[in-house]
C-alpha positions in Angstrom: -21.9 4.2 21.0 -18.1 2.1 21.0 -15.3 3.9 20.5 -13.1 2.4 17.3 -11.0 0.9 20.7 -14.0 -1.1 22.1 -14.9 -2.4 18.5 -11.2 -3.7 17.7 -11.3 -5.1 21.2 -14.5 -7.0 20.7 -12.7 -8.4 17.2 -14.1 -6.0 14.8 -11.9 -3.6 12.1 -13.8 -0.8 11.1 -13.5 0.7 7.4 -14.4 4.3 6.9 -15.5 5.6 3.8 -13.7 7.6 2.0 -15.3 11.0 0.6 -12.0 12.8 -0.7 -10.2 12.7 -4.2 -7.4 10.4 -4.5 -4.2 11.2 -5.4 -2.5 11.1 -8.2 -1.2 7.7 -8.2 -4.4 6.3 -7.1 -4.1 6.0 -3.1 -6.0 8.3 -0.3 -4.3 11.5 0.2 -2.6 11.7 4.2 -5.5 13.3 4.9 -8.2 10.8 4.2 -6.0 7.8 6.5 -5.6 10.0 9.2 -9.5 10.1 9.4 -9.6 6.3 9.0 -10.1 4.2 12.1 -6.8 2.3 13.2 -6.1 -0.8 14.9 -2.9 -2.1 16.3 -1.1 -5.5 17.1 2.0 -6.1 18.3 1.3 -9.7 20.1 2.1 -12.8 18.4 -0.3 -15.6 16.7 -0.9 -17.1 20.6 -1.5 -13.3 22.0 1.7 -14.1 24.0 5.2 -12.5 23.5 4.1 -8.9 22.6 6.6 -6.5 21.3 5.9 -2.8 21.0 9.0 -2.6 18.9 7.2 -4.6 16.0 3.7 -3.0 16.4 1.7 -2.7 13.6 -1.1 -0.8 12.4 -3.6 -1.3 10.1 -6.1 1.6 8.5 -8.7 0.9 6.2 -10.8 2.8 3.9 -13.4 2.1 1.1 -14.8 3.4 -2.2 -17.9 1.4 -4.2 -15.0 0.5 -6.2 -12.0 0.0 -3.8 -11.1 -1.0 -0.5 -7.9 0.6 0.8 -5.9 -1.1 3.2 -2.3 0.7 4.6 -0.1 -1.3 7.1 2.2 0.9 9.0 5.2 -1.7 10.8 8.1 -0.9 13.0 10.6 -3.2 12.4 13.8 -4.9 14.4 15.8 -5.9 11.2 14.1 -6.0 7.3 14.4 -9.6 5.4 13.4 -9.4 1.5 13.7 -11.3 -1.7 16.0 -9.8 -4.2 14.0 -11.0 -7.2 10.3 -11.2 -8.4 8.7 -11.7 -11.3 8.4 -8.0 -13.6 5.4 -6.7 -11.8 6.8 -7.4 -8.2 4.8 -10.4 -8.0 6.4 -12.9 -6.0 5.7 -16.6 -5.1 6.2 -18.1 -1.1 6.4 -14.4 -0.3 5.3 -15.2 3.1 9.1 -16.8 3.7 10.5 -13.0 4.1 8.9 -10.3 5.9 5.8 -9.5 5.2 2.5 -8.0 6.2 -0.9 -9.6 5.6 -4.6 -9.4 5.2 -6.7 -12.4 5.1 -10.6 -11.1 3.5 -13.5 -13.4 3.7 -16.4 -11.6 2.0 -18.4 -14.4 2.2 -18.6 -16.2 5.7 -21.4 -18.5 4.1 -18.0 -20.6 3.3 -15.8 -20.5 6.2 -12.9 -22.5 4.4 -12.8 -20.2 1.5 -11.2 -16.5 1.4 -8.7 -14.0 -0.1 -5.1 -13.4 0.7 -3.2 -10.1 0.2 0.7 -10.1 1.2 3.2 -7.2 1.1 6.8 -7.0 1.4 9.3 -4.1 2.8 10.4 -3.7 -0.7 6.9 -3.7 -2.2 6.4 -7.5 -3.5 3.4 -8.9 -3.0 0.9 -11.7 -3.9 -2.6 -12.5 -3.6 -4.6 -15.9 -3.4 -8.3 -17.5 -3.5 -8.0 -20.0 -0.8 -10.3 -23.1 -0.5 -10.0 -26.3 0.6 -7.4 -28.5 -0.9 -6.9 -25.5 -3.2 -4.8 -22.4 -3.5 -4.8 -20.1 -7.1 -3.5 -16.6 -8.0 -6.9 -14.4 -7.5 -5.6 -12.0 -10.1 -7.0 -9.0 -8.6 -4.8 -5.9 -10.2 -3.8 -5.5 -7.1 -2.2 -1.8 -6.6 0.8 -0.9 -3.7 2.6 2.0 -2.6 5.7 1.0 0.1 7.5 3.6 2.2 10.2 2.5 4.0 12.0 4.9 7.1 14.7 3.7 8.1 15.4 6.5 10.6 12.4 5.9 12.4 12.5 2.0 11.3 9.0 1.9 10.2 7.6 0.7 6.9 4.3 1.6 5.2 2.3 0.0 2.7 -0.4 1.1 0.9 -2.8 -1.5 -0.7 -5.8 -0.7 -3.8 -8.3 -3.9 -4.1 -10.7 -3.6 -6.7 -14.1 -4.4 -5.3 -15.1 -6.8 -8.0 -12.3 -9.3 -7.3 -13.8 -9.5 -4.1 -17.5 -9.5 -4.4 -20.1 -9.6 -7.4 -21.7 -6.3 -5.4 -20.3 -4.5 -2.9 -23.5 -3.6 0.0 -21.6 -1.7 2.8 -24.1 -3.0 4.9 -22.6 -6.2 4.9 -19.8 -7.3 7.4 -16.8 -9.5 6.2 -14.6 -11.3 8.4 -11.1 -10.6 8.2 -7.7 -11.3 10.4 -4.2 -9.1 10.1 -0.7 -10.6 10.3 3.0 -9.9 10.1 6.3 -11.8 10.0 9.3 -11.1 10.4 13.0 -12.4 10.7 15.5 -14.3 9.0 15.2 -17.4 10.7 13.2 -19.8 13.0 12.2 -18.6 15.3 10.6 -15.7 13.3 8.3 -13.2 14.5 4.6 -14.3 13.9 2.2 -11.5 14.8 -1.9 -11.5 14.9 -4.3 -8.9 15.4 -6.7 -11.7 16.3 -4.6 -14.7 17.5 -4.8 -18.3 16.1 -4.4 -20.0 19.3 -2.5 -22.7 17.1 0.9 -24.5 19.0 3.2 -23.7 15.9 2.9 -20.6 13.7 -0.4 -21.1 11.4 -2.3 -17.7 10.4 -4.7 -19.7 8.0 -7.8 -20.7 10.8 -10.7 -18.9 9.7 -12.2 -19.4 12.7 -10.1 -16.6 14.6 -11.4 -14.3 12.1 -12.3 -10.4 13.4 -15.2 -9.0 11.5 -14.7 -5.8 9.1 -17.6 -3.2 9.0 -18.2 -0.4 6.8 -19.2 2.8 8.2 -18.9 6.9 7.2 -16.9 8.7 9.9 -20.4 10.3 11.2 -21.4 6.8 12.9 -18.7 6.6 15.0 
């Protein structure tokens, strides 16, 4: 049987699902992530140019209802917007740091998924991306951001709702889905990949680098 290793080796995140209560704002208790399966990244969107002092993580977890998604970054320096819109919303996000998750529930469509970005300072937007198209998905997306800046590392903590995602969640499904991260102030900033995008300037939109995501309970591993 692989080893969470092999399978983000061979491309493929695993989500675990998670059996314990939330807590009280919503998010898995410390507990439940440090049962999740982890991946890391610290190359950039070429697989060149790796830097252990920018590594991140990514853990993932899932409810019938939710998928949780926490990305845990070291970080050189931090670059944030001051502003947003009330509910921390905040348009061309991706010009700042960020971390990001690109879903694709359905890989019938190769040109169409969902983007989730985070900031340092909590910000964030999501997208529904298609062809020649690019609108607010409008997910109620939830976000809990940590930032240390002893041990220069910043957390984020992301709560999808299922039902922006898919019309019925079936575990038994795979998605495909890549990870990414900037950082820096600017060009050149740090473009990071867990799957690179093989592209010659800085692109994280090519579906066709996409990992797959499973969906397992800790038992198959």
């Amino acid at each position: 049987m692989n080893t969470v290793n092999e399978l983000s080796n061979q491309g493929k995140a695993v989500a675990i699902r998670m059996t314990e209560p939330w807590d009280a704002e919503g998010f898995p208790t410390r507990t439940s992530w440090e049962r999740a399966a982890s991946l890391r990244f610290s190359a950039d969107w070429q697989g060149k140019n790796a830097d252990a002092e920018r590594e991140t993580e990514v853990r993932l977890l899932w409810t019938q209802e939710t998928l949780f998604l926490r990305f845990r970054a070291k970080y050189r320096t931090i670059t944030i917007f001051p502003d947003a819109e009330p509910n921390g919303r905040r348009s061309q996000l991706w010009d700042r740091d960020v971390a990001e998750a690109f879903l694709q529930p359905d890989g019938s469509n190769l040109r169409r998924y969902k983007e989730f970005e985070v900031s340092p300072n909590g910000f964030w937007i999501d997208l529904d991306i298609a062809p020649g198209e690019k609108h607010d998905l409008q997910s109620g997306l939830k976000r809990r951001v940590i930032l240390d800046e002893t041990q220069k590392i910043w957390s984020a903590e992301l709560a999808i709702r299922m039902k922006c995602l898919v019309t019925r969640f079936d575990p038994g499904v795979a998605w495909r889905v890549n990870f990414y991260r900037v950082e820096g102030a600017e060009e050149p900033r740090f473009y990071s990949a867990w799957r690179p995008t093989g592209t010659a300037v800085p692109n994280f939109h090519v579906p066709e680098a996409f990992g797959e995501l499973v969906f397992k309970t800790k038992n198959e591993l």
